[in-house]
N, C-alpha and C positions, 0 to 999 in steps of 0.2 A: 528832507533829511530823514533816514531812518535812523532807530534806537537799536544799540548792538543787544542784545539776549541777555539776561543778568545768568551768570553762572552758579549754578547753587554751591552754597555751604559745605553739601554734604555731597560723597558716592552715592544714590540712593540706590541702592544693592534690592531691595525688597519695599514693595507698597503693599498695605492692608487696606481694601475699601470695605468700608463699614456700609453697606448698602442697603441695609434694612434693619429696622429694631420687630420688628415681627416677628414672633418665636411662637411655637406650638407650646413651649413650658413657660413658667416665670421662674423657677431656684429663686422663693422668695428669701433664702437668706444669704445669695452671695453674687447672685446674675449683675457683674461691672455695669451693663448698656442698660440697664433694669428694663429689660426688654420682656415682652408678652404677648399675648394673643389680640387684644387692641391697639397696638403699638403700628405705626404708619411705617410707610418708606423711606418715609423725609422729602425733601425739596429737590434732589438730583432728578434729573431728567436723567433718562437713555442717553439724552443727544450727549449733555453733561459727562456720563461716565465713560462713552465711547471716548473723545477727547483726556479724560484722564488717562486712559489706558494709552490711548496715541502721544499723550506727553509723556508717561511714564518709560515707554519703550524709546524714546529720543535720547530721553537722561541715559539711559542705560541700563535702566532698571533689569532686572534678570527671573524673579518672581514676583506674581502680584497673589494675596490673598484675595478669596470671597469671604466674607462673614456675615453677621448680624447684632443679633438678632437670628433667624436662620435663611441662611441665604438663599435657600432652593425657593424659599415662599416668594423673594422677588419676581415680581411677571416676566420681567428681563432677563433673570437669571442666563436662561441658555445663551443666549444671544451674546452676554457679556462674555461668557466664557470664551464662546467659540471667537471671539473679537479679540480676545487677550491672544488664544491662541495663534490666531490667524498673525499676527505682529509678532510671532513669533516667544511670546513671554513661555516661562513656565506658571502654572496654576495650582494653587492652594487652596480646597475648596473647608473651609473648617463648617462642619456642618453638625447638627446634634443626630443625624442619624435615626432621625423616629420615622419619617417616611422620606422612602424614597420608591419616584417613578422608577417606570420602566426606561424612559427616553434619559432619563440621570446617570442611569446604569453607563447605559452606551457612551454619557460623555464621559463619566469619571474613569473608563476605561482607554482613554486618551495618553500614548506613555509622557505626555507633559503635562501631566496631571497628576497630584496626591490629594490624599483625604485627609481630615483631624477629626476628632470629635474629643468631647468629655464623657468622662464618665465616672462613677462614686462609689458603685459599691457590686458586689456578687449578690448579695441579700435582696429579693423583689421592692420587698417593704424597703427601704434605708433608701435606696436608688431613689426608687419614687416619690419618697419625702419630701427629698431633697430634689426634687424637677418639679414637683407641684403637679404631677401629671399620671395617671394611676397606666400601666402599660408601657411609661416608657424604657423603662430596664429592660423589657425582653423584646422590643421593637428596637432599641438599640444597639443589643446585646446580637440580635439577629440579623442587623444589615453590617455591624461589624465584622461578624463573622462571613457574609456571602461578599465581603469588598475583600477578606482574604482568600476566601475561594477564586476569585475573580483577578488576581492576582494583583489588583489595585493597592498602592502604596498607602498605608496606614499610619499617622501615628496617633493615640489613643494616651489624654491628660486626667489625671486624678486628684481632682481639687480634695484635699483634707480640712474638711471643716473641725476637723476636734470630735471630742466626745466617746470615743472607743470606734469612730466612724471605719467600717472593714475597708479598711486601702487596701492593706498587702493583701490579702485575700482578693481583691478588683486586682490589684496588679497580678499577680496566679493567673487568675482565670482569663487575661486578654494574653497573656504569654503561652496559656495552653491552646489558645485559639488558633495562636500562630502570629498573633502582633509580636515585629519584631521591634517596636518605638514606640515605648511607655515611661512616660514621666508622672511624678508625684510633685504636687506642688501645694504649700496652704492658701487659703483661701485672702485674697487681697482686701483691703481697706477702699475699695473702691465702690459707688455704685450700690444695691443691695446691701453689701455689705461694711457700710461707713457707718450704717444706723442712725442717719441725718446728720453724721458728724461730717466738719470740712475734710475735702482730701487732700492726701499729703504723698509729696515724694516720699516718705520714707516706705508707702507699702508697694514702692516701684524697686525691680529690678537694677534698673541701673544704663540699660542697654538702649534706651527711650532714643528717639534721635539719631543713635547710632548705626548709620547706612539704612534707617529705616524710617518710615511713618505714615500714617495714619490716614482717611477720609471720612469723616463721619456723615450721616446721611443727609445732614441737611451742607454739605458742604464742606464744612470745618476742617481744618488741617490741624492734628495732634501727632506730636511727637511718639506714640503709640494706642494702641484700642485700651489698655489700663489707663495709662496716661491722657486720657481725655479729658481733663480740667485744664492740659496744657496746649491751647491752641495758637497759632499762631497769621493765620488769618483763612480766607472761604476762597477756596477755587470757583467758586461763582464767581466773582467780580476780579480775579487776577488769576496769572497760570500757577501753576505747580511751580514751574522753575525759580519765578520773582518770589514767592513766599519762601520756599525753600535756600534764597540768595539775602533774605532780608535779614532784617538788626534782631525786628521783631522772633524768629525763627533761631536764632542764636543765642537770643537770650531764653527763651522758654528751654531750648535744650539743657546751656546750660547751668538750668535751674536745678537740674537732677544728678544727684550727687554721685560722684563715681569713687565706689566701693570695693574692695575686691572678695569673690567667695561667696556670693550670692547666685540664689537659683534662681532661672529665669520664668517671667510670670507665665501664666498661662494667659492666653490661650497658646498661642505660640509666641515666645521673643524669636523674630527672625528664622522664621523652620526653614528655610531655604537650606538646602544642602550643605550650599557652600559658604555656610558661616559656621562660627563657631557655639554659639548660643543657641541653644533646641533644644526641644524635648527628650532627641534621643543622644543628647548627649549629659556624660555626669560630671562635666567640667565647671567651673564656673562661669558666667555670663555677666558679671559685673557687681553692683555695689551689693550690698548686702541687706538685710532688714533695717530701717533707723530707728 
């Protein structure tokens, strides 16, 4: 006798695979994954993430994120790409932008492909404070700029840490670049920046779960990459579809309170086009600060 498919919960409109905590920077005061330059891959195999990607395009999924950590540093990197595409997905590659190959070039100029990255400040010094990493302001500042020569889809996030930190000033200078999708967002309670403290839905958005979520690298399924205290079980040992269909998966959702009038977290809440919550929009995205 076979088992009919458990139907998930949710549309899932957009996947984020967290596929590496490996990052060329640490932002030791705000980096969610507290990801860094000794930080592993996790436990996903290639075999693993290909099958994510082929159950994701079953659902109906429509974009899949790359993240990290910084995703290019994955070995697999291209290969996932070119796998997402090949199934037809759109792609999200959120990358910090400090180095990019030549052979990166050629994918992110793929027209079912966009870029994200963060970025803090116009000022050398402030940037690179806040990355932990002395060059990367103007290595980021400079592959920003040749993915808009390149006519590659950009949007470009401005975490505010507080302190007189030059936002609008960051904001200026990626608009005169020619970024035409810049959001400003403060910096989350997550990760980094919890200061050993527990996390809590209140430094979430709001949007968690909704049509959307999460893989983190050793497998985990969270209702978003901020919301990653809220999992609901490991695509290792079950599919996407049956976690996504379970009690467990429903209750984590909803755990996070729906607000209205809040701005969506970074890195991206849902950048996929064809929602309503993104960076490059100034609408609301759902609950608000708690």
């Amino acid at each position: 006798m076979t088992t009919a498919p458990q139907t998930p919960a949710i549309a899932l409109r957009f996947l984020s695979l967290e596929i590496t905590a490996r990052c060329q920077l640490t932002c030791p005061s705000h980096c969610y994954a507290q990801a860094g330059p000794t930080r592993g891959h996790g436990s996903m195999t290639r075999e693993d993430w290909h099958r994510i990607i082929d159950e994701a395009a079953a659902l109906g999924t429509t974009t899949l994120q790359l993240i990290g950590g910084e995703p290019t540093l994955h070995p697999d990197f291209t290969g996932l790409v070119e796998h997402a595409l090949r199934v037809g997905l759109r792609v999200h590659v959120y990358s910090n932008l400090v180095h990019v190959r030549a052979e990166h070039w050629q994918l992110f100029e793929h027209p079912l492909l966009s870029l994200a990255c963060s970025y803090y400040s116009d000022d050398t010094g402030e940037h690179d404070a806040i990355t932990g990493r002395c060059g990367s302001h103007a290595a980021t500042r400079h592959n920003i700029a040749e993915a808009v020569r390149r006519g590659i889809p950009v949007k470009v996030g401005i975490v505010d840490l507080g302190g007189g930190q030059r936002v609008e000033q960051a904001r200026a200078e990626m608009q005169a670049l020619g970024v035409q999708k810049v959001h400003v967002d403060r910096v989350r309670a997550v990760g980094n920046a919890a200061n050993a403290a527990l996390p809590s839905t209140s430094a979430l958005c709001g949007r968690c779960g909704d049509g959307k979520a999460a893989i983190l690298p050793d497998g985990d399924v969270s209702v978003c990459e901020i919301g990653r205290f809220l999992t609901a079980g490991s695509v290792r040992s079950a599919s996407l579809a049956s976690i996504l269909a379970s009690d467990r998966w429903a209750a984590v959702a909803a755990s996070v309170p729906r607000r209205s009038g809040a701005d969506p977290c970074p890195p991206d809440c849902a950048p996929n086009d064809d929602t309503a919550c993104g960076p490059d929009n100034p609408g609301p995205c759902g609950p608000a600060d708690g």
